[in-house]
C-alpha positions as CSV (number, residue, x, y, z in Angstrom):
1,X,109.7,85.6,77.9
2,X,108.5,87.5,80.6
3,X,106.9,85.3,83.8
4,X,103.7,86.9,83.4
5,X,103.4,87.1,79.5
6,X,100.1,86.6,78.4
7,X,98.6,86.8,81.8
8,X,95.8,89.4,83.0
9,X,95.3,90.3,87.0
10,X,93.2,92.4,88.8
11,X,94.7,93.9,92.2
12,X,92.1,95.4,94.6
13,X,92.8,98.3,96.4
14,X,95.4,99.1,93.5
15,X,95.9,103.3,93.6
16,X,98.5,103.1,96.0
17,X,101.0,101.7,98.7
18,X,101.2,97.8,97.9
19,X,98.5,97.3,96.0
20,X,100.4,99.9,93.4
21,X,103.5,98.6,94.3
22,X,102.1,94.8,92.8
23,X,100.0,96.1,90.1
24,X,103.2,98.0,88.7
25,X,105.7,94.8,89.5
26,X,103.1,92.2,87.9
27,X,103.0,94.5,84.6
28,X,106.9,94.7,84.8
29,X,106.5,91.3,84.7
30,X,104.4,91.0,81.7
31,X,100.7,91.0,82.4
32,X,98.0,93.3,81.9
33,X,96.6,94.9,84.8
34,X,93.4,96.2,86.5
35,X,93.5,98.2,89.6
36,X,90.5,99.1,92.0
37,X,90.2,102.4,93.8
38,X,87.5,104.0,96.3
39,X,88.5,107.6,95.6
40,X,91.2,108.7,94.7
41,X,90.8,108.1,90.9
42,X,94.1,110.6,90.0
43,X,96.4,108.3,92.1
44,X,94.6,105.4,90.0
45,X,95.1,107.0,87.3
46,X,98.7,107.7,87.9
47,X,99.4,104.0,88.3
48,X,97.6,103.1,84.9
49,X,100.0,105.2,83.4
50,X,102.9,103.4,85.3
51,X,101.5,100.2,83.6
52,X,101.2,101.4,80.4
53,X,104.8,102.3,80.3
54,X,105.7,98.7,80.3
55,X,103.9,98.0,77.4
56,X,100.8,96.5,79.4
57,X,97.3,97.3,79.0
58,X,96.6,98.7,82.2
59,X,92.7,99.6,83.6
60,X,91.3,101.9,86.7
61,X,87.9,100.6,88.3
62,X,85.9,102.7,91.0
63,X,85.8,99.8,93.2
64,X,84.6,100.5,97.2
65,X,85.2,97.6,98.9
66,X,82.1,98.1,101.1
67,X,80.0,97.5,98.0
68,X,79.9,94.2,97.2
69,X,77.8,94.7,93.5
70,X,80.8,97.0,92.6
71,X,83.3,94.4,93.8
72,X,81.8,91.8,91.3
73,X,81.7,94.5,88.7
74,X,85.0,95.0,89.1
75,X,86.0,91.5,88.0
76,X,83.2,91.1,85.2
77,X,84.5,94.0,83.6
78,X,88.5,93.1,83.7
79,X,87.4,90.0,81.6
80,X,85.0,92.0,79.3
81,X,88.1,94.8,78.7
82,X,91.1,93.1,79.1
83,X,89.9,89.5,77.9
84,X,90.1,87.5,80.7
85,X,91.4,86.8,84.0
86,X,94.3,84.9,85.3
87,X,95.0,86.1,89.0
88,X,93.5,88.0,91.6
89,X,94.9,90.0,94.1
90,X,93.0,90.7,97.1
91,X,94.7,94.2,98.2
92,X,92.0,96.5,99.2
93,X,92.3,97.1,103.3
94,X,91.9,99.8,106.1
95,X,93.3,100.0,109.5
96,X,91.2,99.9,112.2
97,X,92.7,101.0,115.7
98,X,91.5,101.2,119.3
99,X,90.6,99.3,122.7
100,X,88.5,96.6,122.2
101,X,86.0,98.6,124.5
102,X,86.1,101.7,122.3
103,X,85.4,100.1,119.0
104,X,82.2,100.7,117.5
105,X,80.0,98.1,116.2
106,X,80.1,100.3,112.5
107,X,83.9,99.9,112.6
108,X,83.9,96.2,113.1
109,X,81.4,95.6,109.9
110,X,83.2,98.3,108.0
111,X,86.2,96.2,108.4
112,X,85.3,93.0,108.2
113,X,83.2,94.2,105.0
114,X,86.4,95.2,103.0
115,X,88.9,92.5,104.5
116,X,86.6,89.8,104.5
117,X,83.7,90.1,102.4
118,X,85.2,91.8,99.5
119,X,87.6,89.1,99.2
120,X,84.6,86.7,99.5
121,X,82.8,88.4,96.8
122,X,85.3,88.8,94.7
123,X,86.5,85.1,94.5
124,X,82.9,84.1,94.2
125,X,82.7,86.1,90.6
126,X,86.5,85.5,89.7
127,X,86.5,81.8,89.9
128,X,84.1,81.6,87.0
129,X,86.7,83.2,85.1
130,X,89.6,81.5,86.2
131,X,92.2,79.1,84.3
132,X,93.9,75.9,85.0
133,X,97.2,77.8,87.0
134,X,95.0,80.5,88.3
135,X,96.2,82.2,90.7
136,X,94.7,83.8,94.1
137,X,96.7,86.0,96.3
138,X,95.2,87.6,99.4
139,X,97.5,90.7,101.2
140,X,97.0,90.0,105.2
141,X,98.8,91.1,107.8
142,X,101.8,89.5,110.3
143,X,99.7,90.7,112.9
144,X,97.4,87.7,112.1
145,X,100.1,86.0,113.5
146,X,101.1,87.9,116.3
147,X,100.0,91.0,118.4
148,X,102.7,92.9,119.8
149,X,100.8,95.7,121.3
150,X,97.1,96.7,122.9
151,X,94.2,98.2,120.0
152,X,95.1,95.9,117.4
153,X,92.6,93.4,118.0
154,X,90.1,93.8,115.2
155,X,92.3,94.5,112.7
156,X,94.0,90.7,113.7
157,X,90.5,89.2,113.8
158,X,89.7,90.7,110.1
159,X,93.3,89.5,108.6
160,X,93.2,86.4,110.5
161,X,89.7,84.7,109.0
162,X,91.7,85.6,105.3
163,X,94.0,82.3,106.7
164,X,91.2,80.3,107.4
165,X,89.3,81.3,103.8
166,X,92.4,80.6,101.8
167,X,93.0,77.0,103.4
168,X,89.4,76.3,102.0
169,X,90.2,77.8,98.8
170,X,93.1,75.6,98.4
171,X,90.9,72.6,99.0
172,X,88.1,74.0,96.8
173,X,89.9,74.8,93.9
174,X,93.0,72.3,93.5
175,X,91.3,69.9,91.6
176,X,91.3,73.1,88.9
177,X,95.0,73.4,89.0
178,X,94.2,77.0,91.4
179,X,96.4,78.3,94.2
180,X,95.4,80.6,96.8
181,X,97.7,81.9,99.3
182,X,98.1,84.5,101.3
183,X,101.3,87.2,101.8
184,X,101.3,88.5,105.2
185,X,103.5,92.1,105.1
186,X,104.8,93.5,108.1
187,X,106.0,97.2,108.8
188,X,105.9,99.1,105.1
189,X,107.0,102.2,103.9
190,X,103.7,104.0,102.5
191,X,101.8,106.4,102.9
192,X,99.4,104.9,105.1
193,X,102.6,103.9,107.7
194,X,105.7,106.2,106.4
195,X,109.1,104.6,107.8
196,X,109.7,108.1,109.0
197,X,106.5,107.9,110.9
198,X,106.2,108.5,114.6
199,X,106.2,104.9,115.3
200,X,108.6,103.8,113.2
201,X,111.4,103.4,115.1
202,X,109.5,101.3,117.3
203,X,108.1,99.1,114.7
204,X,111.3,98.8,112.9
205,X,112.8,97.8,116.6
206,X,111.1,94.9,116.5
207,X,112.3,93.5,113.4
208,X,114.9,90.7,113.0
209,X,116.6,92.8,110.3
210,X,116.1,96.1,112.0
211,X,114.6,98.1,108.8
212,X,111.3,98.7,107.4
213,X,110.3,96.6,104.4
214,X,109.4,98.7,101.2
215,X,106.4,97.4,98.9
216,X,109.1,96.4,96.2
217,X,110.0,93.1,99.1
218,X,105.9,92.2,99.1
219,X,105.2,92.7,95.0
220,X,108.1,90.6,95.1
221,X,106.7,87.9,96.7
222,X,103.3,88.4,95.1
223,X,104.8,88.3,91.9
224,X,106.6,84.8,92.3
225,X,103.4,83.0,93.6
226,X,101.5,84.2,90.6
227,X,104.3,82.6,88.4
228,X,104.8,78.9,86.7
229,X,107.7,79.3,89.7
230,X,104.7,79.0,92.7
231,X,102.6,76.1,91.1
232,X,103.2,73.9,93.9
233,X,102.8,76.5,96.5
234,X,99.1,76.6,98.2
235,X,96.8,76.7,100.8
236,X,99.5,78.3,103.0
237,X,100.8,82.2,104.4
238,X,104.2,83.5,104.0
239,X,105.4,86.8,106.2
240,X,106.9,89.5,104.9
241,X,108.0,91.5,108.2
242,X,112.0,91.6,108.3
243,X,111.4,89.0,111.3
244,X,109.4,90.6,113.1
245,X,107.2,88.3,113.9
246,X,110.5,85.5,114.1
């Protein structure tokens, strides 16, 4: 039997990079998926099909992160098409880069909008749904955990509170047999931050391991803390980054 068999997810943020690189590794693994998108409903679709070629019933939402009725939509109708809803990925995420003196005060609530209050939201109407061994996953960041350079600063702020929130959540929802963790990547081949980018080399420089990680190595991860495997595992961040951040 497959790990996931029988379970449903919903991944935020799902069209591409990691969030499609989990969506597609947690229907490989047996569960039914639902993606979010802003935009970019072909790449959405493209991953629905990805999902359905497991065998999975697979689901594209128009999703924005900055909207906060759409987010709760998003989870209300996963359970009304796919039946319920076993684990919840918190994917969605933009980068935000500059001196702190140059940042506007519209980039700071635009960011802390999709990495904070979406995943707010979206826990609020997902916990009413959620089963003994429920499962929620939250993608930050390893610069949560350390800056290695200047304009970074409020991206760090917006994936550092997700540690604070999922601490809570551990508290809050253990009694219900939940787990909520977060997966911290570091460097990642996408589109967003090819590994043939212009910073690459220095990003992968830093690195214990001396290579970029792909989103296979986080899906991976993702997809054993949503398994009977990470029952016991809570409340807690694990880093994805090749040792970066060692």
């Amino acid at each position: 039997m497959l790990a996931l068999q029988g379970k449903v997810a919903l991944v935020t943020g799902g069209s591409r990079g990691i969030g499609a690189g989990i969506a597609e590794r947690l229907a490989a693994d047996g569960a039914d998926v639902a993606i979010t998108y802003n935009t970019a409903a072909h790449r959405a679709d493209g991953v629905v099909a990805k999902i359905k070629d497991t065998g999975r019933r697979g689901l594209a939402l128009a999703a924005p992160a900055t909207d906060p009725a759409a987010v709760t939509e998003a989870v209300e109708q996963t359970v009304a098409e796919l039946g319920q809803l076993d684990i919840l990925i918190n994917n969605a995420g933009i980068f935000t880069y500059g001196p702190i003196d140059e940042l506007t005060l519209e980039q700071f609530e635009e960011t802390l909008a999709v990495h904070v209050r979406a995943v707010f939201v979206a826990v609020q109407a997902a916990v009413k749904h959620l089963p003994e061994s429920g499962r929620i996953i939250s993608i930050g960041s390893n610069l949560a955990e350390r800056v290695p350079g200047p304009g970074l600063s409020l991206y760090a702020l917006s994936k550092s509170a997700l540690v604070g929130f999922t601490k809570g959540l551990a508290r809050d929802l253990g009694p219900r047999g939940i787990t909520a963790n977060v997966v911290h990547p570091g460097s990642t081949d996408t589109d967003m931050n090819p590994a043939d980018g212009e910073i690459a080399d220095a990003e992968r420089a830093r690195t214990a391991l001396g290579r970029y990680g792909t989103t296979a190595d986080v899906a991976g991860m993702v997809a054993y803390l949503a398994s009977e495997a990470g029952r016991n595992i809570t409340g807690t961040s694990i880093t994805v980054d090749g040792g970066a951040n060692a």
